[in-house]
C-alpha positions in Angstrom: 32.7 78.8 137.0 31.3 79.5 140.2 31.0 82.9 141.6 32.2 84.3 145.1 31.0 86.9 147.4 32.4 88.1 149.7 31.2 88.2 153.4 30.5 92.1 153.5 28.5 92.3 149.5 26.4 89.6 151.6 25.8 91.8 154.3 25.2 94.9 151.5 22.8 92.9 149.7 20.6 91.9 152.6 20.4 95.2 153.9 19.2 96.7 150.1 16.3 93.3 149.8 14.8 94.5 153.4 14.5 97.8 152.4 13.1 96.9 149.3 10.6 95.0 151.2 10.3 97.7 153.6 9.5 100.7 150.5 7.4 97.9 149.1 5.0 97.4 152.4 5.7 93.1 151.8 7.4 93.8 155.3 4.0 94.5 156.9 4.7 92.4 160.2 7.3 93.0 162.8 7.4 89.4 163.7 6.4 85.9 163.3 5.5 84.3 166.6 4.8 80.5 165.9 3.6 77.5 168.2 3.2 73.8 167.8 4.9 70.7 166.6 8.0 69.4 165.1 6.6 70.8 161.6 7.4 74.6 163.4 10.1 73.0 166.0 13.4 74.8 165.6 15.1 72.9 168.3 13.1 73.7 171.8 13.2 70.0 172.2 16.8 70.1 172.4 16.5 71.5 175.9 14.3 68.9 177.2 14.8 65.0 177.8 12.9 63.5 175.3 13.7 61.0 172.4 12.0 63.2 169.8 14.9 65.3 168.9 16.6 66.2 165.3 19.7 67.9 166.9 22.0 65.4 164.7 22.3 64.9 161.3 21.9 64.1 158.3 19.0 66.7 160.2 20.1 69.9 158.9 22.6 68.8 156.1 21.5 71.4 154.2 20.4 74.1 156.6 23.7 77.4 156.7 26.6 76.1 157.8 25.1 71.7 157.6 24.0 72.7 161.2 21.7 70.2 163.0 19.6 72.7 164.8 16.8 70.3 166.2 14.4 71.3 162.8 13.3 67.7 161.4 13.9 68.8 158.4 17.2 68.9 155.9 16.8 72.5 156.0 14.7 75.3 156.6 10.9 74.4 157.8 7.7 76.9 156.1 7.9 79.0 158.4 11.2 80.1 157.5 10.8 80.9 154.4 7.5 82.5 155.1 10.1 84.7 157.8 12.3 85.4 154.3 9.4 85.9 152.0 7.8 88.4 154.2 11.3 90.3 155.1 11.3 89.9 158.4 14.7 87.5 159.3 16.0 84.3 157.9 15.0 82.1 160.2 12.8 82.1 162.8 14.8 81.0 166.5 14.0 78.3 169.2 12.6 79.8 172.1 14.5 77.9 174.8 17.6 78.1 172.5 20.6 79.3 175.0 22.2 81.0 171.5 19.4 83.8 171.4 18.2 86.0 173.5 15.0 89.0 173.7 16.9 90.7 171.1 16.5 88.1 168.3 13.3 86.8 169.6 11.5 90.0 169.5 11.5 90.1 165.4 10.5 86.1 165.8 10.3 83.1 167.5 9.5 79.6 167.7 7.7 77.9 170.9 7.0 75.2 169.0 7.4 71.2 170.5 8.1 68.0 168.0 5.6 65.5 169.4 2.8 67.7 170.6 -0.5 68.4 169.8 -3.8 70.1 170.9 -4.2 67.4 173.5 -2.2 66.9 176.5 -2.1 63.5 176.4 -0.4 63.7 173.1 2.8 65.6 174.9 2.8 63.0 177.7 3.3 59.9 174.5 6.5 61.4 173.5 7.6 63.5 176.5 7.5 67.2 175.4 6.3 69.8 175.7 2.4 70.5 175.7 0.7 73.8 174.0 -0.5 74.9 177.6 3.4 75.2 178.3 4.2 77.2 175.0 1.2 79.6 175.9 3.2 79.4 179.4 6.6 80.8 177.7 4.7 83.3 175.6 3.5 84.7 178.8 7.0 85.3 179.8 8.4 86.5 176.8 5.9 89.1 176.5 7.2 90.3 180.2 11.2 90.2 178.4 9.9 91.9 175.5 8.5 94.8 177.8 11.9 95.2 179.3 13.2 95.2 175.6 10.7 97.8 173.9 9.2 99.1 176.8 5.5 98.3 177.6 4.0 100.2 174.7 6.5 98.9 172.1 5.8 95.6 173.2 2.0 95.6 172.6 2.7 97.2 169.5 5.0 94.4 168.4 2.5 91.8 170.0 -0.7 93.2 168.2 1.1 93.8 164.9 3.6 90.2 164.5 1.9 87.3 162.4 1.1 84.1 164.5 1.6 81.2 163.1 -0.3 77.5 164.9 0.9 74.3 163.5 -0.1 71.2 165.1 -2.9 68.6 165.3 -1.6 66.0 163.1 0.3 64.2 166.3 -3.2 64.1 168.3 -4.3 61.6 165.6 -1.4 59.5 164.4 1.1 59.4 168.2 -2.4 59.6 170.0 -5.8 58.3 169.6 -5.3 55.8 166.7 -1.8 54.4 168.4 -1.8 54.3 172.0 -4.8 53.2 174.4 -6.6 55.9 176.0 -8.9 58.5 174.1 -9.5 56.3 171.6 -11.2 54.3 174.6 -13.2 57.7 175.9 -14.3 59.2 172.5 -15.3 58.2 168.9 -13.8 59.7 166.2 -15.5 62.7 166.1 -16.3 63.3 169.6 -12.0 63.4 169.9 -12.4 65.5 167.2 -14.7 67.9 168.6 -12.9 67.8 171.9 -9.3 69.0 170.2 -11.9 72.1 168.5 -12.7 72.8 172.2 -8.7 72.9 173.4 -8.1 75.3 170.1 -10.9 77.4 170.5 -9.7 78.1 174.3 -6.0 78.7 172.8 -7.2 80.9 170.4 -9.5 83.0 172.4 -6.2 83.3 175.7 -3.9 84.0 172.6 -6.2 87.0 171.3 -6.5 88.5 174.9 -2.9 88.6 175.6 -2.5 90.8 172.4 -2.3 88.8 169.5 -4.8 90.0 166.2 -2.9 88.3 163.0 -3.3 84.8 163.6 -2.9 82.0 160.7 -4.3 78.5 162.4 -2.7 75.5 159.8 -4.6 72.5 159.0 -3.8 69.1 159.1 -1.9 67.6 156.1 -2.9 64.5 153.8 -1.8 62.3 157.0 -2.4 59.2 155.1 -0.2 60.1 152.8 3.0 60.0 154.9 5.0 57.4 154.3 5.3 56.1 158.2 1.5 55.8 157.9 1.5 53.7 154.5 4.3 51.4 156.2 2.0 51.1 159.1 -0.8 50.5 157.5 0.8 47.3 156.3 0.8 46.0 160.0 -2.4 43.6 161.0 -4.6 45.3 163.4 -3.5 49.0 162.6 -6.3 51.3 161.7 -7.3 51.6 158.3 -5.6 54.4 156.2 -9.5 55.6 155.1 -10.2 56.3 158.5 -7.2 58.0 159.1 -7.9 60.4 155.5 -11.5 60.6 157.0 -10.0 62.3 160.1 -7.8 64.6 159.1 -10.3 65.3 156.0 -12.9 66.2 158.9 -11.0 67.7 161.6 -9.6 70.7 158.8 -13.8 71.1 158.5 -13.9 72.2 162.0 -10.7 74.0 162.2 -12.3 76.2 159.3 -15.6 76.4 161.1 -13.9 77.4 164.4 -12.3 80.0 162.3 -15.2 81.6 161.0 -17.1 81.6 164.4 -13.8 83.3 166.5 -13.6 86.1 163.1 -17.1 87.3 164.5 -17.1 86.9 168.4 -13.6 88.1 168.5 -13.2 91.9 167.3 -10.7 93.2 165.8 -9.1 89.6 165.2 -7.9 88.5 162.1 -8.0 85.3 161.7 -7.3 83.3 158.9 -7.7 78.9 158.3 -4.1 78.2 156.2 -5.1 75.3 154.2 -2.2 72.8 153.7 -4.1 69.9 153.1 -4.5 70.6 149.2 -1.3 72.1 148.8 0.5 68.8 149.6 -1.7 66.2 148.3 -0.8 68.3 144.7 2.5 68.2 145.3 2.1 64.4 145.8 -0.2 63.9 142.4 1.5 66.1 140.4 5.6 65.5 141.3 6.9 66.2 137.9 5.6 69.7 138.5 8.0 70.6 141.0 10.9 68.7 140.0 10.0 65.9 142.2 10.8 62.1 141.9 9.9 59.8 144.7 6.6 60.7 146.6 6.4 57.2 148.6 9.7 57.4 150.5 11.3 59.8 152.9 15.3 60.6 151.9 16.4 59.7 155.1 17.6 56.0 155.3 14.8 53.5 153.7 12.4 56.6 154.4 9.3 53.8 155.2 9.6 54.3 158.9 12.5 56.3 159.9 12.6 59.5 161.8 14.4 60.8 165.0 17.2 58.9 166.2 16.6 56.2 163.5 17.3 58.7 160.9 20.6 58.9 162.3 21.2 54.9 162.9 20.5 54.7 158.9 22.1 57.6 157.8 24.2 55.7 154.8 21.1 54.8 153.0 20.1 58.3 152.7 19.6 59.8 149.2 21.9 61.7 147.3 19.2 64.6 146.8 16.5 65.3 148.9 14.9 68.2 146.8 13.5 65.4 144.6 11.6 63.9 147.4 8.7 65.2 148.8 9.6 63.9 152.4 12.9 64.3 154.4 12.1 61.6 156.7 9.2 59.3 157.3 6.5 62.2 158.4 8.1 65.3 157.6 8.7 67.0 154.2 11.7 68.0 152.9 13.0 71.9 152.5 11.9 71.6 149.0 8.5 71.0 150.0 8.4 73.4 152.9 9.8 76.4 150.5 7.1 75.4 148.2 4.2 75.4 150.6 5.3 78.9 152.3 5.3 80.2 148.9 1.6 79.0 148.2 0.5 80.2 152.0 2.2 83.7 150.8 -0.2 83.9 148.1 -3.3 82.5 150.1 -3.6 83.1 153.5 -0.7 85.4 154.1 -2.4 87.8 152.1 -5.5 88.1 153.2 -4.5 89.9 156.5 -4.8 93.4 156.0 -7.3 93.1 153.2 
């Protein structure tokens, strides 16, 4: 027999959780500010033309209501749940999302952009928008926040939320081992070393416009995605090893870049959030989480689908996607994404303050 509440115990129980959180201290951030790719995306790209959207389903079949919000993702994304986990909100809003406003954005927000990367070159494959730009509307949302808080308020809220930087993985696998170009300019590790350079000067402009509690996310296991194993397949694609090797190495730098910023910066707390690990266990050890299918996305044949595609092979979707570890082609499932957040709680999340 199922069990009904109604709409106002709902609203009763929320209210007692945050408070526990509150009388607990868990709630030790007033926001989650977040920037980068489709893996932190709530639908920004829905207010742009560009192909890479996820405002359609089966995107969102399982987020409140079966709402397609433009999160590549069945449901809720990590930072979501880290949102939830930490008491702040249930989900963290789209920036350029006509539906919110200064009010919700001021406890979090998204200025994140599927398709980009560190690289602005990276924007330009897929037509979004580039990190420089999401700096650019952090700018002006700190100038809407003053007029919400005031100016002291404001800082307050600035210096104290949790920043959240996700992105990278589309500088390798849209970028330099796809399309002509940097690939053409820089080995391997010289590209490498130039996307440390664009980070480090994102980092640095993020700290002096206020921020102090800043998580920077690794890459994932990118040659584990199943759009990468399918393309590996293809004659004259780079070789998967090369593709481990970079985002093995790249994650190296991130965590170096992190340790060098911690001590020119002061008063920074800056933390490497290591997802990497996290997923590649998920991968070797399915049975652990419940998991069944590793290799395939749910979404149609899951080999190569994502985007619109998703959509154009919608009836071959699985029944369950909290038994695969990816919703589509690149991107994992809710499942996946509830599980990491939970691991980042009890990693990086709580080393800030410490």
């Amino acid at each position: 027999m199922s069990t009904q509440y109604s709409p106002l115990l709902c609203v009763v129980l929320n209210i007692l959780v945050f408070s526990v959180l509150e009388i607990t201290g868990t709630n030790k951030f007033p926001g989650l500010i977040v920037f980068g790719d489709s893996t932190v995306d709530a639908g920004n790209n829905n207010q742009i033309p560009t192909l890479a959207k996820g405002n359609f389903l089966p995107y969102g079949q399982d987020f409140e209501g079966g709402k397609p919000t433009g999160r590549f993702c069945n449901g809720l994304l990590a930072t979501d749940f880290l949102s939830q986990m930490l008491g702040i909100k249930n989900s963290i809003p789209a920036y350029l999302d006509p539906a919110f406003d200064i009010e919700d954005f001021a406890t979090g927000v998204t200025f994140a952009s599927a398709g980009t990367g560190y690289d602005v070159a990276t924007s330009k494959v897929s037509a979004v928008i580039p990190l420089s730009k999401e700096l650019e509307y952090y700018k002006e949302y700190l100038k809407k926040l003053s007029s919400f808080l005031g100016k002291d308020g404001a800082v307050k809220t600035a210096r104290e939320s949790l920043y959240v930087i996700s992105v990278g993985t589309n500088d390798f696998i849209l970028n330099y081992f796809t399309v002509p170009g940097r690939s053409s300019q820089y080995t391997i590790a010289e590209y490498e070393d130039f996307l440390i350079g664009i980070a480090r000067n994102f980092l640095i402009e993020l700290y002096n416009l206020g921020a102090k509690n800043i998580a920077l996310v690794g890459l994932p296991p990118s040659g584990c995605l199943p759009l990468i194993k399918t393309l590996n397949l293809v004659p004259g694609r780079p070789n998967l090893e090369e593709i481990k090797k970079a985002s093995k190495d790249f994650n190296v730098k991130l965590q170096n870049l992190v340790a060098t910023l911690s001590i020119e910066l002061d008063g920074i707390e800056l933390v490497y959030a290591d997802i990497y690990n996290p997923l590649l266990k998920i991968i070797q050890n399915p049975n652990l989480y419940g998991i069944e299918n590793v290799k395939e996305g749910c979404c149609a044949t899951g080999t190569v689908e994502l985007g619109i595609i998703c959509k154009a092979g919608n009836l071959l979707s699985c029944s369950d996607p909290s038994k695969y570890v990816f919703w589509d082609a690149v991107h994992p499932s809710e499942k996946v994404y509830g599980i990491v957040a939970d691991i980042l709680m009890n990693t990086t999340i709580s080393k800030f303050g410490n």
